[in-house]
MARDRENVO-923285 format. One record per residue (C-alpha): residue number from 1; residue in three letters; x, y negated, z negated. Coordinates in steps of 0.001 Angstrom, whole numbers, plus 500000, padded with zeros to 6 digits. Example, Ala and Ser with C-alpha at 12.3 -4.5 7.8 and 13.67 -1.06 7.14 Angstrom:
 num residuo     c1     c2     c3
   1     ALA 512300 504500 492200
   2     SER 513670 501060 492860
This chain:
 num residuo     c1     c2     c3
   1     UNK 494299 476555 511911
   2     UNK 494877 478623 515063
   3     UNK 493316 481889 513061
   4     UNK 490551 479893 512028
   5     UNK 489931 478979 515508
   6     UNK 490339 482157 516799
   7     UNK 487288 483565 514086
   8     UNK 485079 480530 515067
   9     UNK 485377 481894 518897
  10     UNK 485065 485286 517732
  11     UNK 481678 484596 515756
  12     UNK 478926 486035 517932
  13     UNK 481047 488991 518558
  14     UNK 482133 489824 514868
  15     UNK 478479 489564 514345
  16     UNK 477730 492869 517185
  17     UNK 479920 494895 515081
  18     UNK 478755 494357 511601
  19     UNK 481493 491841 510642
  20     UNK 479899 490609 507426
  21     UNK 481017 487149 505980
  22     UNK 480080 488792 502426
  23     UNK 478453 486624 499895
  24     UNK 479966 486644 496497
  25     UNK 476906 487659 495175
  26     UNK 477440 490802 497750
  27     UNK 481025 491510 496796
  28     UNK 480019 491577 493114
  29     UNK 477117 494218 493431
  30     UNK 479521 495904 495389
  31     UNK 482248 495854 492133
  32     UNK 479790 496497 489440
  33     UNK 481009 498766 487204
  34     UNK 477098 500311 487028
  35     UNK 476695 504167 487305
  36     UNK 477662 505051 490979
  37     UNK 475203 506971 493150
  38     UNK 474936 510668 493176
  39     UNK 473835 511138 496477
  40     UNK 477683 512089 497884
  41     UNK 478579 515566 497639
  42     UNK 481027 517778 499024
  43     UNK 481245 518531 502876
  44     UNK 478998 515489 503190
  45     UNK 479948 513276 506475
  46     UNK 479967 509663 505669
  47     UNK 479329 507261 509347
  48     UNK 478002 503868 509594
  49     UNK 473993 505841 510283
  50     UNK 474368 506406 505748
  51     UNK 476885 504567 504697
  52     UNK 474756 503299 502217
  53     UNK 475024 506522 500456
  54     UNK 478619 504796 499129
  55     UNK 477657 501404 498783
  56     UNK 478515 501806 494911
  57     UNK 481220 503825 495709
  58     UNK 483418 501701 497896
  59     UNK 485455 498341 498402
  60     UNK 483845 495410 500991
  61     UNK 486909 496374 503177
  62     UNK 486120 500206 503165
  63     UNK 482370 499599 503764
  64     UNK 483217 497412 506508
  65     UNK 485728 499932 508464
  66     UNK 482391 502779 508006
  67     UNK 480247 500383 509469
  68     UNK 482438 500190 512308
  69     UNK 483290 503764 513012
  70     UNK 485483 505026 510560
  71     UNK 484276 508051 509423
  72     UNK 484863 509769 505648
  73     UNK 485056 513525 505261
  74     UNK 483775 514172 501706
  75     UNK 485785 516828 499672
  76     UNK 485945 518160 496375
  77     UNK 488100 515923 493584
  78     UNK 491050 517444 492840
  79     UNK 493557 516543 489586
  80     UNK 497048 515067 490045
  81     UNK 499247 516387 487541
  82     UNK 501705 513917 485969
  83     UNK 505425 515735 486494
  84     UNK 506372 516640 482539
  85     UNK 509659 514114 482830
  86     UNK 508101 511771 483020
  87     UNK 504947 512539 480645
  88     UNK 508110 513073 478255
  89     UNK 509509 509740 478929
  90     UNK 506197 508039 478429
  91     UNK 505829 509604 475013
  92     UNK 509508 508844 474163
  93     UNK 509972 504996 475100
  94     UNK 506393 503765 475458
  95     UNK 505556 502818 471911
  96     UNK 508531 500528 471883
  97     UNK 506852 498292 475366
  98     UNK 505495 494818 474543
  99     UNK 503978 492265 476898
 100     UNK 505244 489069 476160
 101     UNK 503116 486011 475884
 102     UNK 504888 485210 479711
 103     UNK 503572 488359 481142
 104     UNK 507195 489983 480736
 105     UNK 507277 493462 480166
 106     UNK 510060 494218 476986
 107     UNK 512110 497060 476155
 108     UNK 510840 499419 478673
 109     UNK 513072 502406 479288
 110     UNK 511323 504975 481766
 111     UNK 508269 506759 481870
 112     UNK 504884 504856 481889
 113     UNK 504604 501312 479801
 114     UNK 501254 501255 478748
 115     UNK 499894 504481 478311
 116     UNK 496299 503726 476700
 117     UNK 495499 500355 477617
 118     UNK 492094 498853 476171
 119     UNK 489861 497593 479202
 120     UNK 488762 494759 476139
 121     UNK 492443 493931 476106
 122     UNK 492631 490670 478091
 123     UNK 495919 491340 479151
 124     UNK 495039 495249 480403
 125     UNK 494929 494007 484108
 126     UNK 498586 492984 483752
 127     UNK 499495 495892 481721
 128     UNK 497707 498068 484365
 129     UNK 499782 496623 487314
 130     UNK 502947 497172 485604
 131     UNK 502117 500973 484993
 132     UNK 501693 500809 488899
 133     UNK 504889 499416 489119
 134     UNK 506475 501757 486999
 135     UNK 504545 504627 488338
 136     UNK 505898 508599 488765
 137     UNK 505384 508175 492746
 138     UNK 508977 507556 492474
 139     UNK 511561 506918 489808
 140     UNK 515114 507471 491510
 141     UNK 514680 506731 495018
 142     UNK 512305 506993 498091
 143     UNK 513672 507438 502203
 144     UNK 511321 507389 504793
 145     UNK 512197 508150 508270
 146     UNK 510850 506971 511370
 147     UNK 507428 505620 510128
 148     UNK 505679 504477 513361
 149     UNK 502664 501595 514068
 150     UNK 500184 500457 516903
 151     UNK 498781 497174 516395
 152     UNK 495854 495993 518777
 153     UNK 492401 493949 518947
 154     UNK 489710 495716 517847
 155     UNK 486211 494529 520319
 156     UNK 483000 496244 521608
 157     UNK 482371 496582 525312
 158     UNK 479825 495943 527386
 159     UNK 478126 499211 526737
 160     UNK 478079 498898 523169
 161     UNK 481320 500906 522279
 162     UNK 484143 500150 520133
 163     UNK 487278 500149 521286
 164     UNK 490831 499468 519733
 165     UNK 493409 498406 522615
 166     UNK 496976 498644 521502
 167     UNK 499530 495536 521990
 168     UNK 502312 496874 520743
 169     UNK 504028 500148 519495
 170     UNK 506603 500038 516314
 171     UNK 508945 502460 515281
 172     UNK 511620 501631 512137
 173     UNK 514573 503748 511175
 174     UNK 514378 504241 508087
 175     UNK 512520 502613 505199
 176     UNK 514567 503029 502174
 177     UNK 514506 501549 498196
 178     UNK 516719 502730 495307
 179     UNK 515600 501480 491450
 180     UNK 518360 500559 489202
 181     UNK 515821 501170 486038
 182     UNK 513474 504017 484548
 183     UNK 515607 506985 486078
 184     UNK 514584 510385 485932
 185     UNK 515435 513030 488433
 186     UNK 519416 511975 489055
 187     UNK 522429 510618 487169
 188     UNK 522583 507751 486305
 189     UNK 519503 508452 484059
 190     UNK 518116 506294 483078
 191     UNK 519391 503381 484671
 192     UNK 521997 502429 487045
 193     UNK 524394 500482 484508
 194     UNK 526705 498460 487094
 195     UNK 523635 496340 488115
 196     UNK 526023 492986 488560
 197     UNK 522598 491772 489952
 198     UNK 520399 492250 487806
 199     UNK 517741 494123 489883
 200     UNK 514714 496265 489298
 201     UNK 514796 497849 492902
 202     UNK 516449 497027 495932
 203     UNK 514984 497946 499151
 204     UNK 514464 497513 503021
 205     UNK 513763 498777 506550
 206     UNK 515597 498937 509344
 207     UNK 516973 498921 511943
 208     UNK 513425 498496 513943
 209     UNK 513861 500997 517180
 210     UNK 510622 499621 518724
 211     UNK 509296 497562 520673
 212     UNK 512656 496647 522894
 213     UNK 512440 492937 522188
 214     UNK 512733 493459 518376
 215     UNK 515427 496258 518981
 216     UNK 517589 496230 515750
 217     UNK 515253 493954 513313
 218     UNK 515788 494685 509791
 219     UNK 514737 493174 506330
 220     UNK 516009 493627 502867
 221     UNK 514685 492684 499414
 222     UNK 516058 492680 496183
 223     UNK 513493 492559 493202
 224     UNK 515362 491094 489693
 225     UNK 514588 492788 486149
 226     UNK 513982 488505 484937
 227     UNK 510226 488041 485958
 228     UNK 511069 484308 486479
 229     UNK 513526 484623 489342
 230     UNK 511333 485429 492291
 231     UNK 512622 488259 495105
 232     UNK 515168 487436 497237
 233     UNK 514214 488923 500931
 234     UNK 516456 488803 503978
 235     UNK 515263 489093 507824
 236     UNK 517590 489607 510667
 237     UNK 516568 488854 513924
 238     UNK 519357 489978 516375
 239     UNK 517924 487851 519169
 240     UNK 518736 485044 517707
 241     UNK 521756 486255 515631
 242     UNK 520461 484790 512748
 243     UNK 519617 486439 509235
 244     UNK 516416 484021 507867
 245     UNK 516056 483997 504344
 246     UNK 512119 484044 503146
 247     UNK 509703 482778 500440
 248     UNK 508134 484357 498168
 249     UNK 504979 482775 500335
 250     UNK 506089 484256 503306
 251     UNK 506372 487855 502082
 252     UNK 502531 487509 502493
 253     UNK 502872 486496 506433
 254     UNK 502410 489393 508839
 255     UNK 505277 489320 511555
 256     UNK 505539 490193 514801
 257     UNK 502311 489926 515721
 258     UNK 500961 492708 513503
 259     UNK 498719 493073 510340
 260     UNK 500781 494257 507370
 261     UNK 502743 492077 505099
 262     UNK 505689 492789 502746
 263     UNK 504006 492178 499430
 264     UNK 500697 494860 500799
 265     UNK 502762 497897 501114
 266     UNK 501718 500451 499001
 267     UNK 498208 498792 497997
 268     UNK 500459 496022 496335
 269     UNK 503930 495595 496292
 270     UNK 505007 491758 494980
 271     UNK 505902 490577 491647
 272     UNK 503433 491220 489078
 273     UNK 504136 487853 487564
 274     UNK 502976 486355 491042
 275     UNK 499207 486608 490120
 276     UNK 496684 486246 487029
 277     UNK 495520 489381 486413
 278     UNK 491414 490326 485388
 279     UNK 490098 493316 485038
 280     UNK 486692 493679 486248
 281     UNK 485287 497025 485457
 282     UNK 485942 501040 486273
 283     UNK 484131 503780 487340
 284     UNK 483840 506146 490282
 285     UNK 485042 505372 493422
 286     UNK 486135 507329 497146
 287     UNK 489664 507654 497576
 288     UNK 491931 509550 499882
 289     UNK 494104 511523 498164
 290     UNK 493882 515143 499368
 291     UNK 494524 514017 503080
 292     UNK 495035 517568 505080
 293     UNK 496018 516451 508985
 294     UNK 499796 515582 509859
 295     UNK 499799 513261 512089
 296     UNK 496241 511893 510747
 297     UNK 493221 511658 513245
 298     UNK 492397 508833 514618
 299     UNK 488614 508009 514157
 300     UNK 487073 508235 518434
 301     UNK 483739 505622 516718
 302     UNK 486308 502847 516692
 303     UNK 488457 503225 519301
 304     UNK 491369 504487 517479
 305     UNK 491684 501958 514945
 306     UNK 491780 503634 512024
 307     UNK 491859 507371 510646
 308     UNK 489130 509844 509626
 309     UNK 490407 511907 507225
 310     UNK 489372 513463 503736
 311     UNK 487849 511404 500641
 312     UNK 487119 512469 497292
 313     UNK 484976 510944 494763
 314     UNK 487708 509644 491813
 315     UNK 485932 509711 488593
 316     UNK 488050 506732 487231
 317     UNK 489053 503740 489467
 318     UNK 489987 500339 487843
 319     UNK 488904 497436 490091
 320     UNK 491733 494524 489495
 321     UNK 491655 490751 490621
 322     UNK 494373 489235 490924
 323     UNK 494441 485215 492182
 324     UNK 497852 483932 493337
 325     UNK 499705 481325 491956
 326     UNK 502807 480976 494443
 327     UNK 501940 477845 496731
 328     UNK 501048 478370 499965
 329     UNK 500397 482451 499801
 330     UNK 498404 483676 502336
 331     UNK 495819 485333 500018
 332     UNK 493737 483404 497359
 333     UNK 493018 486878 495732
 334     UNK 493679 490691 495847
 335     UNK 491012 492907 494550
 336     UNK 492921 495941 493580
 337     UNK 491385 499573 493512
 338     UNK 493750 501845 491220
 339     UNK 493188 505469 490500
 340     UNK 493025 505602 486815
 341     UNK 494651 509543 486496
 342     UNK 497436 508682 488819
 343     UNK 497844 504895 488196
 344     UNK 498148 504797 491844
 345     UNK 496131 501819 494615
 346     UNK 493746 503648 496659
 347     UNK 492937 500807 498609
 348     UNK 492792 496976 498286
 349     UNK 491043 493903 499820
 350     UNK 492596 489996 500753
 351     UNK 490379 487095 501002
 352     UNK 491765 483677 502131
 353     UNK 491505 480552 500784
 354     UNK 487772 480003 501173
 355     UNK 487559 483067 499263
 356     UNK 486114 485391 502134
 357     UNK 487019 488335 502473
 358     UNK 489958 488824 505375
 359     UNK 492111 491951 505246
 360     UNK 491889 495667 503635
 361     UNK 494326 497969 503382
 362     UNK 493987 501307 503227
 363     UNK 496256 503969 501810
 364     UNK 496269 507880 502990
 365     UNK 497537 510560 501084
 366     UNK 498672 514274 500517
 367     UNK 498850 515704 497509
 368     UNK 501318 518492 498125
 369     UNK 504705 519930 497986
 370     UNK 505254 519514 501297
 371     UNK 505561 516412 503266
 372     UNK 504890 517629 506356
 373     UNK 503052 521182 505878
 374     UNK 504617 522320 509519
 375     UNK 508237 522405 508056
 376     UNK 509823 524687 505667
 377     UNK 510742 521553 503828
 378     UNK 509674 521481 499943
 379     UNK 509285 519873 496500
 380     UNK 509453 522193 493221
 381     UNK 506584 520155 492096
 382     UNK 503511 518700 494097
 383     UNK 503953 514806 495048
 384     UNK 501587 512443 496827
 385     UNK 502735 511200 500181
 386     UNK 501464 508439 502330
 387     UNK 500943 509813 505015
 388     UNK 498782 506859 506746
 389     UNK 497940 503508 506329
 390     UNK 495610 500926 507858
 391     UNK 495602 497344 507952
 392     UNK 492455 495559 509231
 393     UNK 491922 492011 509516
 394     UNK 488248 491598 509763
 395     UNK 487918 488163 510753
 396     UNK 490139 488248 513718
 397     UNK 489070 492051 514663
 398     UNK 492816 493268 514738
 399     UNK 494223 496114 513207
 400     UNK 497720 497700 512442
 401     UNK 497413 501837 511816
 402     UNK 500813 503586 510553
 403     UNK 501630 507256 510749
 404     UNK 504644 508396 508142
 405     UNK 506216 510703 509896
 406     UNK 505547 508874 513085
 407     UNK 502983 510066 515089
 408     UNK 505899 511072 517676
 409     UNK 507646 512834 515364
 410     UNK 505447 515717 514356
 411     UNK 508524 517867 512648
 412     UNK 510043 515499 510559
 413     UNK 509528 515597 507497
 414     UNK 509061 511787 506832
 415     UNK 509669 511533 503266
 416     UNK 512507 512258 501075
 417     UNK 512050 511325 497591
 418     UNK 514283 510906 494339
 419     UNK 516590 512893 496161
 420     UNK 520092 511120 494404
 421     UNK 523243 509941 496520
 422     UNK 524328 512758 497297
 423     UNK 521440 514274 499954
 424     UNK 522480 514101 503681
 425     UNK 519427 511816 503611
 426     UNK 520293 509275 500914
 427     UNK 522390 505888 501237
 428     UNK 524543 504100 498868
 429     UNK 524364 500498 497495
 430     UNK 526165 499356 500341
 431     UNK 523063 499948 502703
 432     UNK 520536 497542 500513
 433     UNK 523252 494376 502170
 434     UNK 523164 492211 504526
 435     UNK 526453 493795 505628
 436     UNK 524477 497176 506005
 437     UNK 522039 495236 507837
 438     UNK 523615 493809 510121
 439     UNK 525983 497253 511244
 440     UNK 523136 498757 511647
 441     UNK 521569 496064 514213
 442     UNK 524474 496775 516620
């Protein structure tokens, strides 16, 4: 109710800065899978004065963040390579996958599930978001170290600018998860076997090291391998000295007063059992996936809000619905935007219960073998990082930009990837507890 209110008071203002309340019939021009337009080329410079050059060639969320200052810098497309282990697992264990008729996935090993799905298939949505799932970003384990955020209102003064005013600053420790399945790089390949839990993945953040009232807030989640038992996820406050257990509802709550919720990370990052997927079309679309800046720049046209970085035209993007059948989840719907070559979410849009549109997030990457391209740090092979993300909430004009490294930390690396258990930067088991959490609080 109060966010409602909030947008009612907001009305005449979201209207100054383009805040569309898109029509359906809008947001379904906008998703037709018709031939996109030819009119963006390399070392073009997309702003809200032509964004209709990428009307076809965009998401309602993206199109709303140009028309509000964030600009795109238009480079060439470059392939992803798939790393050979896991092209070789994919052709070892694949033709042994089935989809159940419960939406299970069965007798998966490693690699990718579904290599060629059929977009007549009326279960390729599903079998699409479980190749996400299952996806080479990561098959061992992923470490990220202090990831940073601003959150803030987004308004336009009295002179007609946009401006972003930060509320609060976040930094977390690390953000950590370790898969027990679908092993590649270290032993145990290809799965953990003493998994007296049962999981998929376990994994979690903490301890927060900003802003000084949530000093030493942490969360871990454990995700099962039974698509019927939904993730356990554990918050600890320290304030209160009191570890809160949450719904599978509430992983789609933003906390602490910022945008981003547990299950958006990564474009998507629930159960794929917690929605009915539906596959409505592919075909080119802007992504940003040969990002070039560490830390990113922040876009000046909207106060900060967001970052202007490089885009490339992706000639094969599935566009994914997804409506949510957990009671009481903050989302109606998540339309998904997956790069077909690297089975990877580019970006993806929330609506609310009325079905209009509410939040985007958007996902920026480097394609290199170096995380952070100051260091002498380095990968054999070339990996995509996320390097930057952005949360906007459109109807309240608030946004939540992350920098991975933080943007205080230019010489850290920031990410550390399927690095095993032995790396000075890797953790055991005992760190994905609520014993590890709570040491770590103190």
């Amino acid at each position: 109710m109060l966010r409602k209110w909030l947008h009612a008071q907001r009305e005449g203002e979201t209207r100054l800065v383009g805040v569309l309340a898109y029509s359906l019939t809008a947001i379904l021009l906008t998703l037709s899978t018709g031939t996109a337009t030819a009119d963006v080329a390399p070392g073009d410079l997309i702003t809200r004065q032509n964004v209709e050059k990428i009307k076809d060639l965009a998401s309602p969320g993206i199109l709303w963040a140009v028309e509000n200052g964030m600009d795109l810098t238009i480079v060439p497309y470059e392939k992803i390579d798939e790393p050979p282990h896991y092209t070789a697992a994919t052709e070892k264990y694949s033709s042994q996958v089935v989809l159940t008729e419960d939406n299970d996935i069965a007798n998966w090993v490693a690699g990718r599930p579904f290599p060629n799905v059929d977009s007549s298939d009326p279960k390729a949505a599903t079998k699409m978001m479980y190749n996400f799932e299952r996806t080479h970003y990561f098959t061992d384990d992923l470490n990220t170290r202090v990831p940073d955020a601003d959150t803030g209102n987004f308004y336009v003064d009295a002179s007609g600018q946009r401006k972003y005013k930060v509320e609060r600053h976040f930094i977390v420790d690390w953000v950590r998860r370790i898969r027990f399945k679908g092993r590649l790089e270290h032993e145990p390949i290809p799965e953990i076997a003493d998994n007296k839990d049962g999981v998929f993945a376990k994994q979690g953040f903490y301890p927060l090291i900003e802003p000084f009232d949530l000093k030493g807030v942490g969360s871990i989640s454990y995700r099962y391998l039974d698509p019927s038992r939904q993730d356990d996820t554990w918050l600890y406050v320290p304030v209160i000295r009191r570890v809160r257990r949450m719904s599978s509802a509430q992983r789609s709550d933003a906390l602490f007063g910022q945008d981003i919720d547990l299950d958006s990370f990564g474009g998507y990052a629930g159960q794929v059992g917690w929605f009915d997927w539906k596959l409505l079309g592919e075909k080119p679309m802007l992504a940003s996936f040969h990002g070039e800046n560490l830390p990113p720049v922040v876009c000046e046209k909207d106060g900060g809000m967001t970052y202007c970085e490089n885009w490339e035209v992706r000639p094969h993007v599935y566009i994914i619905e997804g409506e949510a059948k957990v009671p009481n989840y903050a989302y109606s719907k998540r339309v998904i935007f997956m790069d077909k070559e690297v089975q990877f979410i580019a970006y993806a849009d929330m609506y609310d219960n009325a079905g209009e549109l509410w939040k985007t997030v958007i996902q920026s990457i480097r394609t290199s073998t170096k995380p952070n391209p100051r260091l002498d740090f380095e990968y054999e092979r070339e990996r995509m990082f996320v390097y930057a993300f952005t949360v906007l909430d459109m109807q309240l004009l608030h946004g939540t930009r992350a920098a991975i490294p933080g943007m205080q930390f230019p010489n850290e690396p920031g990410w550390f990837i399927d690095i095993g258990f032995d790396d000075e930067n890797s953790v055991t088991e005992d760190w994905f507890t609520i014993a590890g959490l709570l040491t770590a609080s103190k």
